[in-house]
Backbone as ProteinMPNN parsed JSONL, in Angstrom:
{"seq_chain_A": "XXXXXXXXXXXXXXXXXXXXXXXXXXXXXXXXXXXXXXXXXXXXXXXXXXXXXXXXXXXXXXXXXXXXXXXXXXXXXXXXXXXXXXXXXXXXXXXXXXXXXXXXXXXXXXXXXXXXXXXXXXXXXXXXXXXXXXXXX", "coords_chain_A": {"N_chain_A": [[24.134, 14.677, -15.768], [22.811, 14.826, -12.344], [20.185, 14.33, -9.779], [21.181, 15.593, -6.515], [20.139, 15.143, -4.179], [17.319, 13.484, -2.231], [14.319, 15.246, -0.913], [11.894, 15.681, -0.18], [8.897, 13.814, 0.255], [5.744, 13.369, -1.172], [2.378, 13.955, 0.413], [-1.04, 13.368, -0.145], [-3.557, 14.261, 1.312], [-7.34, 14.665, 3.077], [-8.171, 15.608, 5.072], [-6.167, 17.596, 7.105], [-5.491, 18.261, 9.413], [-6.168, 16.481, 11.235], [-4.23, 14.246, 10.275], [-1.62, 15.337, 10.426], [-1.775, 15.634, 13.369], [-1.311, 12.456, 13.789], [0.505, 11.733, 13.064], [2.938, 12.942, 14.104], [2.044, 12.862, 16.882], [1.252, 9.984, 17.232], [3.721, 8.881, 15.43], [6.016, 11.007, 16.56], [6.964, 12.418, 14.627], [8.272, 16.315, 13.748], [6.639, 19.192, 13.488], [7.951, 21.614, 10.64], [7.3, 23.457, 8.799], [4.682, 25.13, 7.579], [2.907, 26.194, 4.97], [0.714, 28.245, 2.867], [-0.216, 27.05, -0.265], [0.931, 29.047, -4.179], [-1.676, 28.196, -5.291], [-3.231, 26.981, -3.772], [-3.471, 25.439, -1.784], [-2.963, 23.832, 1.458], [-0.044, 23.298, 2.874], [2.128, 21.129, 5.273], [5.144, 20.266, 6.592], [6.957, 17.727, 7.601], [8.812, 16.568, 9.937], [11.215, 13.748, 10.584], [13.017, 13.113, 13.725], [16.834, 12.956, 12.866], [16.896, 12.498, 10.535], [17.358, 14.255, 7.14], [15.455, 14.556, 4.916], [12.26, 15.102, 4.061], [8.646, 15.229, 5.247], [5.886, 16.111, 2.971], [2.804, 17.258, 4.191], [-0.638, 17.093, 2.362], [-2.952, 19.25, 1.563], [-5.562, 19.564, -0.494], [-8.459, 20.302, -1.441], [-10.158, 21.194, -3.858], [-9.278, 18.905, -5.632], [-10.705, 16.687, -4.871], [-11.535, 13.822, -3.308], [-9.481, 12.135, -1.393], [-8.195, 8.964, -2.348], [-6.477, 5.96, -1.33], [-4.783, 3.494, -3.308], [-4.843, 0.311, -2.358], [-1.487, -0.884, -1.277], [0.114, 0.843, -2.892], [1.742, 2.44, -2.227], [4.217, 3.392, 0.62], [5.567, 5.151, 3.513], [8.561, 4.451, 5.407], [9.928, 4.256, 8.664], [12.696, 3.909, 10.94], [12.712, 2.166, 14.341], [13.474, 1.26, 17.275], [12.306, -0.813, 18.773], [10.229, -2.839, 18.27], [8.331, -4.242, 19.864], [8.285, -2.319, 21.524], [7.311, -0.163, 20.416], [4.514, -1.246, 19.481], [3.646, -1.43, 22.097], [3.236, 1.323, 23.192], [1.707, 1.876, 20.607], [-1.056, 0.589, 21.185], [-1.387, 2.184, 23.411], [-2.381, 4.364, 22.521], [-4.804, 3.274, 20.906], [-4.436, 1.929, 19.157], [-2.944, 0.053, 16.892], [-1.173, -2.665, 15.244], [-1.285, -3.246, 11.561], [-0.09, -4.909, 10.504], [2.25, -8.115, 11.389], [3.769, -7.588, 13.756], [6.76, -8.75, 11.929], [9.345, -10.775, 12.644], [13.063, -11.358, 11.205], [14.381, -14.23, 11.222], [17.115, -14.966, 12.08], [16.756, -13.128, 13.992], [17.754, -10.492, 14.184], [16.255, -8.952, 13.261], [13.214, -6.541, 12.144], [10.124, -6.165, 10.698], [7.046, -4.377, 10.577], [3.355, -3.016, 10.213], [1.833, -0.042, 9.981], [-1.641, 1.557, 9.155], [-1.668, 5.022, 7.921], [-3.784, 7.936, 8.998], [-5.169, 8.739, 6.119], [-4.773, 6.168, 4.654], [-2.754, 5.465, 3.732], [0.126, 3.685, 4.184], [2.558, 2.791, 6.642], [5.512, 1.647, 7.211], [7.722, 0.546, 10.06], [10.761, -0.41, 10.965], [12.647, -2.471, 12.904], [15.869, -2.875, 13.227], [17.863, -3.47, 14.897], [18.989, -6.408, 17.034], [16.559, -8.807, 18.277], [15.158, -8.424, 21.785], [14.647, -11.433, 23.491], [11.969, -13.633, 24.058], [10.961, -11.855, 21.896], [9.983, -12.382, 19.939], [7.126, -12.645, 19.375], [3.742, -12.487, 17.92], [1.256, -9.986, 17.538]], "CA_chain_A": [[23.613, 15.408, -14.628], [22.182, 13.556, -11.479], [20.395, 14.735, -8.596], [21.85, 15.511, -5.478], [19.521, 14.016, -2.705], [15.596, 13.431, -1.691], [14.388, 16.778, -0.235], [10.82, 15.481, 0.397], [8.219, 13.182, -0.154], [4.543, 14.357, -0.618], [1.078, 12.879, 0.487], [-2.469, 14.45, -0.213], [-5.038, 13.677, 2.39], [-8.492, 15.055, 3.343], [-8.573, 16.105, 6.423], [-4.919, 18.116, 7.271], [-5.184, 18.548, 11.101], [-5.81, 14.758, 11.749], [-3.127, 13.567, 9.599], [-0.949, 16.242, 11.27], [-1.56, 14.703, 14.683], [-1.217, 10.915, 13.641], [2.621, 11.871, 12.391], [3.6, 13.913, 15.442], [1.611, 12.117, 18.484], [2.084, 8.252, 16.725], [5.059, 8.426, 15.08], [6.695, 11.398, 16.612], [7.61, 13.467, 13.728], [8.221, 17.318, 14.293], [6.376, 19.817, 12.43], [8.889, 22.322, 10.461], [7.284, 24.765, 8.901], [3.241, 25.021, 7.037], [2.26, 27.641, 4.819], [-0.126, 28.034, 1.901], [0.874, 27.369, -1.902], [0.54, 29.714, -4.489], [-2.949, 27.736, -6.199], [-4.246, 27.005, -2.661], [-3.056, 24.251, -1.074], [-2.61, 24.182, 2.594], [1.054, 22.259, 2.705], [2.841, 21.012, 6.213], [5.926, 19.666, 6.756], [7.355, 17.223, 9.104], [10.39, 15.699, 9.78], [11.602, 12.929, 11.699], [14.572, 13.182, 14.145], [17.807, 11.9, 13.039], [16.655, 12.556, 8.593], [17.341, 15.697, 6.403], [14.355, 14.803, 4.165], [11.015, 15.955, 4.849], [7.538, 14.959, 4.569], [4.679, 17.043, 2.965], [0.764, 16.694, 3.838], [-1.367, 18.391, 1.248], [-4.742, 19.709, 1.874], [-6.053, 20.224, -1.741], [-9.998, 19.602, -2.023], [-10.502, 21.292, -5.511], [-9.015, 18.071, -6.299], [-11.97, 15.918, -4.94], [-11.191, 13.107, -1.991], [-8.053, 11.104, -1.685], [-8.544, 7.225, -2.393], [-5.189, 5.714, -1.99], [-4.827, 2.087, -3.806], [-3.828, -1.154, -1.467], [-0.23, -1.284, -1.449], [0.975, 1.594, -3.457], [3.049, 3.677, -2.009], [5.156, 3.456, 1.935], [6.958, 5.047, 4.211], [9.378, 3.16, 6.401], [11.022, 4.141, 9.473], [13.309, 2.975, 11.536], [12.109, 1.977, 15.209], [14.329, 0.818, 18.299], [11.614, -1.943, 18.888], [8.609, -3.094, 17.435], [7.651, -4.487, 20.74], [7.368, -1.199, 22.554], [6.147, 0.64, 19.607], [3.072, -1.942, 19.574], [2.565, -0.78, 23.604], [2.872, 3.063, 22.379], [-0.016, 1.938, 19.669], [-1.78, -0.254, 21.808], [-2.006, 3.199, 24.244], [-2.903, 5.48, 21.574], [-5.868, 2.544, 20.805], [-4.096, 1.548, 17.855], [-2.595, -1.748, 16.551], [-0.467, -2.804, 13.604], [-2.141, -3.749, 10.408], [0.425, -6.51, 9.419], [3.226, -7.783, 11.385], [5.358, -7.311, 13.848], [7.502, -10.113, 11.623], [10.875, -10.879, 12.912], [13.58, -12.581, 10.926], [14.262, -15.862, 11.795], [18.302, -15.094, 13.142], [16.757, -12.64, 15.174], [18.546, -9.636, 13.746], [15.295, -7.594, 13.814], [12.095, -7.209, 11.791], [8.798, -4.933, 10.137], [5.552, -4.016, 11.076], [2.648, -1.873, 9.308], [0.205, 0.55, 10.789], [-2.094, 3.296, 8.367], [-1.865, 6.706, 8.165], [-5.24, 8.44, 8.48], [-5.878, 8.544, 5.02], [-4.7, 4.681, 4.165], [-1.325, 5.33, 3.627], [1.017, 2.038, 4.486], [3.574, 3.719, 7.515], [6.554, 0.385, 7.587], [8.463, 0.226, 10.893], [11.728, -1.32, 11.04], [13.761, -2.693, 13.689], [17.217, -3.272, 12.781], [18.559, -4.119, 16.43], [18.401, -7.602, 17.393], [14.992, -9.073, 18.944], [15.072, -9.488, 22.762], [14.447, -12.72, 24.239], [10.44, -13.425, 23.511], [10.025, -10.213, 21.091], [9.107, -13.105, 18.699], [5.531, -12.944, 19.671], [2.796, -11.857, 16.607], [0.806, -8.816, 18.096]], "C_chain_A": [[22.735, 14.472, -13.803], [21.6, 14.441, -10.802], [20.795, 14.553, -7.616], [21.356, 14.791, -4.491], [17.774, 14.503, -2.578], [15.98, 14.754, -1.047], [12.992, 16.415, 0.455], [9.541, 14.441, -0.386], [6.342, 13.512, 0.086], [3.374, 13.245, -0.477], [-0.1, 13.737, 0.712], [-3.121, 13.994, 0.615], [-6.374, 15.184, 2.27], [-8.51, 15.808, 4.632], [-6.473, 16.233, 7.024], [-4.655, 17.929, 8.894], [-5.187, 17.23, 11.597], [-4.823, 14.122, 11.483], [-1.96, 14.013, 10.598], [-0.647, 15.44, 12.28], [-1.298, 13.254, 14.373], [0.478, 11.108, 13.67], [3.05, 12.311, 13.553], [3.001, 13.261, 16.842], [1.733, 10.464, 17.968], [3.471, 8.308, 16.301], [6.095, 9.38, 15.627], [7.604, 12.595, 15.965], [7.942, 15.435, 14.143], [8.031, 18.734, 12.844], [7.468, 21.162, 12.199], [8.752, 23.094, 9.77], [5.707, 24.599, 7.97], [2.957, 26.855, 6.507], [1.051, 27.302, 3.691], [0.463, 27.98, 0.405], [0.186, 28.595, -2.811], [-1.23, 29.357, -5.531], [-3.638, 27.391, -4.965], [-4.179, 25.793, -2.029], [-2.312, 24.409, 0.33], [-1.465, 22.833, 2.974], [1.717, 22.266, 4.859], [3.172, 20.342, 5.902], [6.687, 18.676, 7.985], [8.368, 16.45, 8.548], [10.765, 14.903, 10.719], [13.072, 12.848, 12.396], [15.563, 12.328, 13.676], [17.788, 11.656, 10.802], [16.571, 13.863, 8.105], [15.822, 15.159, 5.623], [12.687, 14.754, 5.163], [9.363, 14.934, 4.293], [6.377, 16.186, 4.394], [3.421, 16.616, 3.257], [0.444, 17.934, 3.099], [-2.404, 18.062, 1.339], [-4.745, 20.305, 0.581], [-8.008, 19.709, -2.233], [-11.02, 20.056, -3.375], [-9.959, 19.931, -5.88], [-9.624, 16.569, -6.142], [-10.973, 14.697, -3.897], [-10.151, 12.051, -2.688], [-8.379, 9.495, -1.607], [-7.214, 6.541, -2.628], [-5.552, 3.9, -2.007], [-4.103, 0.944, -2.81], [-2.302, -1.028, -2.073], [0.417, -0.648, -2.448], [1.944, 1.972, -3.318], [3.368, 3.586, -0.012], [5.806, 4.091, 2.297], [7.47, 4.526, 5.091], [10.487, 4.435, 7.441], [11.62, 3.357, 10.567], [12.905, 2.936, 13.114], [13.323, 1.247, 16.253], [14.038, -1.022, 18.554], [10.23, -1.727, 19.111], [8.091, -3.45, 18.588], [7.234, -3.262, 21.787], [6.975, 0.406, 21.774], [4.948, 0.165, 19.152], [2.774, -1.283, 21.101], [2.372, 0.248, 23.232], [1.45, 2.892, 21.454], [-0.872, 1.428, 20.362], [-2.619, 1.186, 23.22], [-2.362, 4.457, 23.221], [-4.539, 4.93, 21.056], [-5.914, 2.403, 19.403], [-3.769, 0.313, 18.12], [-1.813, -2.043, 15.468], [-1.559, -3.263, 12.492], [-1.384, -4.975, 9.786], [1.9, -6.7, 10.653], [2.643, -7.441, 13.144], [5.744, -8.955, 13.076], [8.71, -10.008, 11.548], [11.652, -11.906, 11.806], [13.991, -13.51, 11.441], [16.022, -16.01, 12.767], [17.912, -14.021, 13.64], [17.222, -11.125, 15.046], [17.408, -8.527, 13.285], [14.337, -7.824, 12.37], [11.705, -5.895, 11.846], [7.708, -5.163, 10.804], [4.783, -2.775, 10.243], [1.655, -1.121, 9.919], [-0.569, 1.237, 9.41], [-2.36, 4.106, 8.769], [-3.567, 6.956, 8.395], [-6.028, 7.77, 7.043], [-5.761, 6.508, 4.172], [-3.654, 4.281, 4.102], [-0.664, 4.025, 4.769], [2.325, 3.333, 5.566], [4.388, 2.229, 7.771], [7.542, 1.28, 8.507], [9.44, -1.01, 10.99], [12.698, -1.407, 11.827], [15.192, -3.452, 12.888], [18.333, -3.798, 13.501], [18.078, -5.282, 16.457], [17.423, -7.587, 18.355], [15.849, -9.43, 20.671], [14.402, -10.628, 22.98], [12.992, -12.26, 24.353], [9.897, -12.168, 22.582], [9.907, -10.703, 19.549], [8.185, -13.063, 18.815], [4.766, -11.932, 18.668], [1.944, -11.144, 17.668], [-0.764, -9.088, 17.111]], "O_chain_A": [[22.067, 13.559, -14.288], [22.127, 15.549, -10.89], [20.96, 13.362, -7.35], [21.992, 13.893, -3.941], [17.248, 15.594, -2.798], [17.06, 15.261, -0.744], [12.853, 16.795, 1.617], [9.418, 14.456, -1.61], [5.793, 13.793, 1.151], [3.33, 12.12, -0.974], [-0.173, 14.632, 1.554], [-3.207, 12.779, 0.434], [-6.313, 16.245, 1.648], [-9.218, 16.808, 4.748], [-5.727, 15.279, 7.243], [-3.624, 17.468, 9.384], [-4.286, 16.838, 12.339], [-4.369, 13.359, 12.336], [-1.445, 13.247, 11.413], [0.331, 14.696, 12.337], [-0.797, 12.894, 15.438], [1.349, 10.543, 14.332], [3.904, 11.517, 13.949], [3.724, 13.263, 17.838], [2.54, 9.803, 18.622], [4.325, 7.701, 16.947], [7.235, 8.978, 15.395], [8.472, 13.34, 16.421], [7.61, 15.592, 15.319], [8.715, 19.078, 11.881], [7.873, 21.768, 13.191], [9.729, 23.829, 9.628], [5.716, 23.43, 7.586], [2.863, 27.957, 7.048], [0.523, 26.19, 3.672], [1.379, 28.683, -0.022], [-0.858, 29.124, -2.429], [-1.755, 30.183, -6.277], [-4.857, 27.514, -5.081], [-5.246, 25.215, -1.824], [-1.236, 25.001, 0.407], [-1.828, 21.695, 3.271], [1.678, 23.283, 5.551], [2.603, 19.537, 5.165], [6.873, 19.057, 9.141], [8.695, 15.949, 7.471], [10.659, 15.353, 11.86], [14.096, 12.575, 11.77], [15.461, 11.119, 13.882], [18.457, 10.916, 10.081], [15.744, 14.627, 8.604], [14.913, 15.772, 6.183], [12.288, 14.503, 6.3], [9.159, 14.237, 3.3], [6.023, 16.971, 5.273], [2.921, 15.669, 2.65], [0.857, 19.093, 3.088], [-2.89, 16.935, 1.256], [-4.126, 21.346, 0.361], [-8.469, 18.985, -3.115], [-12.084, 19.587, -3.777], [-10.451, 19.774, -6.998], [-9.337, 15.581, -6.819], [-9.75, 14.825, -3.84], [-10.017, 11.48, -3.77], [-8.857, 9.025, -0.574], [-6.746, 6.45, -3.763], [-6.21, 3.228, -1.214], [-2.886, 0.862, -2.638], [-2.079, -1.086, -3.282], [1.291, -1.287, -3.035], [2.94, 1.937, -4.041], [2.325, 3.809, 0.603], [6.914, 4.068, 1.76], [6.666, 3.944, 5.819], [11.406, 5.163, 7.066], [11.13, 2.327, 11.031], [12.646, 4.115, 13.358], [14.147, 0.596, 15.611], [14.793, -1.994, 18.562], [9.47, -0.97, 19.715], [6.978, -2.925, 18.622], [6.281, -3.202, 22.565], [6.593, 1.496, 22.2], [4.238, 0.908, 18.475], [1.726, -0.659, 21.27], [1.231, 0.426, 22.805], [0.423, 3.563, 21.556], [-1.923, 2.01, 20.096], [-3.743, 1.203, 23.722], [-2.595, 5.56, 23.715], [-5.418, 5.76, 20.824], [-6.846, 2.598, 18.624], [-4.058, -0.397, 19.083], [-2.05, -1.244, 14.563], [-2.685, -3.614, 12.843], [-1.78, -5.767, 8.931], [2.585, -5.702, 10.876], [1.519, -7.162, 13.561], [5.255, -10.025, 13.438], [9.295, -9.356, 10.683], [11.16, -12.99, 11.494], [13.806, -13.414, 12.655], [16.229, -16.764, 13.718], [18.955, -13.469, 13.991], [16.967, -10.49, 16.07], [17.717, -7.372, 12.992], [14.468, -8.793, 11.622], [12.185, -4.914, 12.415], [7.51, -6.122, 11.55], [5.367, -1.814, 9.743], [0.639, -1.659, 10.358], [0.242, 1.418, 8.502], [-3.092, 4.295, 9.74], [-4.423, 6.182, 7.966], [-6.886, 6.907, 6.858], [-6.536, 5.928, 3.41], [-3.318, 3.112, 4.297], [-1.059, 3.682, 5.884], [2.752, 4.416, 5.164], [3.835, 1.557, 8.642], [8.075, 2.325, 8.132], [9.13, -2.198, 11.069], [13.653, -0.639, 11.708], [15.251, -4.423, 12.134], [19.354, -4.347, 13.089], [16.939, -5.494, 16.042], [17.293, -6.673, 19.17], [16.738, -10.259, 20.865], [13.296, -10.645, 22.441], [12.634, -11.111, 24.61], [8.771, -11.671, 22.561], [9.802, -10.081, 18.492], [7.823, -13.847, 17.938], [5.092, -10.748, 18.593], [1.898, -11.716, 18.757], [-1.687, -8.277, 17.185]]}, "name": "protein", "num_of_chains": 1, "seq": "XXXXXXXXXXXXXXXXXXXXXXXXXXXXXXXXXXXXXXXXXXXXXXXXXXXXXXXXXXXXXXXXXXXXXXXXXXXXXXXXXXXXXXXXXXXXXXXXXXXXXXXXXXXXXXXXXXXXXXXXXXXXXXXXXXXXXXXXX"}
């Protein structure tokens, strides 16, 4: 017996309504449905156009503040180009945290911002780089 497919991936934070907005006004995501669990956890979902699986935020503060560890845990999506999702951050009065790094034939390249809470968010172009969209940000 196997399972069939990802359904969702979950992430606890502190503060629900900020997180919320970071996913949906930075990255775009679209919230799809938020209710309460049955022990008290205030859960939303979001989803990014173009993916059946989902992401959860979880508001749980009986369980005392979220401290997430350097370089645990990522999610990665995919991006058109890293160069005009640095202007998009750059007008939000953001910035990457690592990165933009192109490969070397050109064939496209990562970048890292954090979530609210610390969380690692990897952007990946998969289209080739235009002409100068080698330049470190």
């Amino acid at each position: 017996m196997r399972v069939s497919r990802l359904l969702h991936t979950r992430y606890r934070v502190d503060d629900l309504e900020r997180s919320v907005r970071f996913y949906q006004d930075i990255l775009g995501l679209e919230e799809i449905r938020r209710h309460k669990s049955p022990r008290g956890s205030e859960l939303v979902f979001l989803k990014a156009r173009g993916s059946e699986e989902t992401i959860e935020l979880c508001s749980f503060p009986a369980s005392g503040p979220v401290r997430v560890q350097a370089d645990l845990t990522h999610l990665a999506f995919e991006v058109e180009s890293l160069a005009a999702f640095g202007d998009h951050l750059r007008a939000h009065g953001l910035a990457y945290s690592d990165g933009p790094t192109y490969k070397p034939d050109g064939s496209g390249g990562f970048a890292f911002i954090d979530a609210p809470e610390g969380y690692e968010i990897e952007l990946i172009q998969r289209s080739p780089v235009a002409a100068g969209g080698n330049a470190t940000y």
